[in-house]
C-alpha positions, 0 to 999 in steps of 0.5 A: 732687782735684776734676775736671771731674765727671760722673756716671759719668766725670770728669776729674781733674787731678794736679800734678806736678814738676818742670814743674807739668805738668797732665793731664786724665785718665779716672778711674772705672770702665773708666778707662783706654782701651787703647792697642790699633791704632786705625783710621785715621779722616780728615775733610774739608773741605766747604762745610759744614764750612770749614776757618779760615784764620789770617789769616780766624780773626785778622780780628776782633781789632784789633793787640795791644798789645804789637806783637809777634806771638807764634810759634805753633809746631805740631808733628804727628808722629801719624798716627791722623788727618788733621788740618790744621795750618793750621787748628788754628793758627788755633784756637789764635792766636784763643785767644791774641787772646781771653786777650789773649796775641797777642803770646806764643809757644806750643807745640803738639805732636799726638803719639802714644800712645808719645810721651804715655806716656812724658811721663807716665810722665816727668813724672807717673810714670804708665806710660799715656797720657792726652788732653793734658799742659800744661806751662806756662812761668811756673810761678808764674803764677796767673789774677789775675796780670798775665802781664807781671810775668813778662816781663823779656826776649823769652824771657820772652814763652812761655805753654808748650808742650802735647802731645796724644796723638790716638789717645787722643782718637779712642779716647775719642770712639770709647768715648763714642759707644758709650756714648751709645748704649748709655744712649740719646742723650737720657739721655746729652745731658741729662747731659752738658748738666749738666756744665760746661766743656770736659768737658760741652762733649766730651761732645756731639761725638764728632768729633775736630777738634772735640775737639782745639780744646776741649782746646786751651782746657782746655790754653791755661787751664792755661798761664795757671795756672787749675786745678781742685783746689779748688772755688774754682779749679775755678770760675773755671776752667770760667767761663773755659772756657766763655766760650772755648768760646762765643766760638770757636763764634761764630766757626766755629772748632770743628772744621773740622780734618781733612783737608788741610794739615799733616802 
C-alpha cells in the first residue's frame, strides 16, 4: 500500500469493511505512540492568533447552488485539549464551500484514545488508536464522479462522518518535536518540505489546532473517495490536499482552534 511516505515515517492507509472506513496511521520504526497519561495542553486566543468564526470563515463564497445548507454537526467528548468548536466548524464549512459540497451534511467527532481503539479494533481489527478514521457515506463514490449521482433523497445529501482521537495527535506532535530536535530543525525542515500533502504539511507545526484542521482535509478528501494505494490515486490525492491546504491558510484558518467555546 502507498502512504503518504517520509523518510524515516510515512503514512499508511488500509481498507476495511464493511464501512470503507480509511485511517492514516504511524508505520516505521517506533510506530505506535503509546497511549500512555498526556498532560493537559490548552491554546489561546490572542490578537495574534484569532479564532474564525463561521459566519467570517463562509463570507467569501458566494450561496451554493443547491439552497440547502449542510448540517455540520461537531461532537467533543475528549478533554486532552481545549479546543474550540465553533472554530473547528468553520474550518470544516470552508472545506465543504471549497469541494463545493455547502449544501452536505458532515460529522465531526473529537474523541478519545478508548473511543478510536475500539473503532479500529471494530472496524479494522487493529486493537490500537490511530489519528483520524473516516467513514464515508457513498461508498461507491470515486474523485471523478458527480457527487449528485448519488443524491436521490435529502438523506442521501451526507459525505460522512470522521472521528479523530486528539490524544493521539497531541502524542504525535509531542513525539515529533522531540524528534525534530533531535535530528536538527533544518534537517528536519528540509525533509518535511519533501514530502507532500498533509503529511509533509503536519510535519512543519507541532501545534495541535493547526493539525486538527490538516486532518480534517486529509478526512474530508476520503469522504469524497480519494485514496492513496495507488500511485496514481496517491497523486491526485495529495494534488487535492495541498490545494485545500493553501486555500485554508489563505484564509487564516489553520489553527486558531484552542481555548474558548466548545467542549
Amino acid at each position: 500500500a502507498r502512504g503518504h511516505s517520509r523518510r524515516r515515517r510515512g503514512w499508511a492507509s488500509a481498507e476495511a469493511p464493511p464501512l470503507r472506513m480509511v485511517t492514516t496511521t504511524w508505520t516505521g520504526a517506533g510506530a505506535d505512540i503509546p497511549s500512555a497519561p498526556v498532560a493537559p495542553f490548552a491554546t489561546s486566543a490572542s490578537p495574534s492568533n484569532p479564532q474564525p468564526t463561521v459566519a467570517a470563515a463562509l463570507a467569501p463564497f458566494p450561496p451554493n447552488d443547491v439552497g440547502r445548507d449542510g448540517c455540520v454537526l461537531v461532537r467533543n467528548t475528549q478533554r486532552t485539549v481545549e479546543l474550540s468548536v465553533e472554530t473547528i466548524e468553520a474550518q470544516l464549512r470552508a472545506l465543504l464551500a471549497l469541494i463545493g459540497c455547502a449544501h452536505m451534511d458532515v460529522g465531526l467527532w473529537l474523541a478519545s484514545d478508548a473511543s478510536v481503539r475500539k473503532m479500529n479494533s471494530d472496524y479494522r481489527g487493529m486493537a490500537k488508536s490511530t489519528d483520524i478514521l473516516s467513514f464515508p457515506f457513498h461508498e461507491e463514490l470515486r474523485p471523478h464522479h458527480d457527487l449528485m449521482d448519488f443524491v436521490e433523497t435529502e438523506d442521501d445529501m451526507n459525505l460522512g462522518d470522521m472521528v479523530i482521537s486528539v490524544p493521539y495527535v497531541v502524542r504525535a506532535c509531542a513525539r515529533d518535536e522531540k524528534e525534530a530536535r533531535a535530528v536538527g530543525q533544518t534537517k528536519w525542515q528540509e525533509e518535511a518540505e519533501q514530502t507532500r500533502g498533509v503529511s509533509g504539511a503536519m510535519s512543519l507545526t507541532f501545534d495541535v489546532t493547526e493539525r486538527v484542521p490538516l486532518l480534517l482535509v486529509h478526512g474530508v478528501c476520503h469522504l469524497l473517495g480519494h485514496d492513496h494505494i495507488e500511485d496514481d490515486d496517491y497523486e491526485g490525492m495529495v494534488a487535492e490536499e495541498e490545494r485545500l491546504i493553501g486555500e485554508l491558510k489563505a484564509r487564516g484558518l489553520l489553527g486558531g482552534g484552542g481555548a474558548s467555546g466548545g467542549h
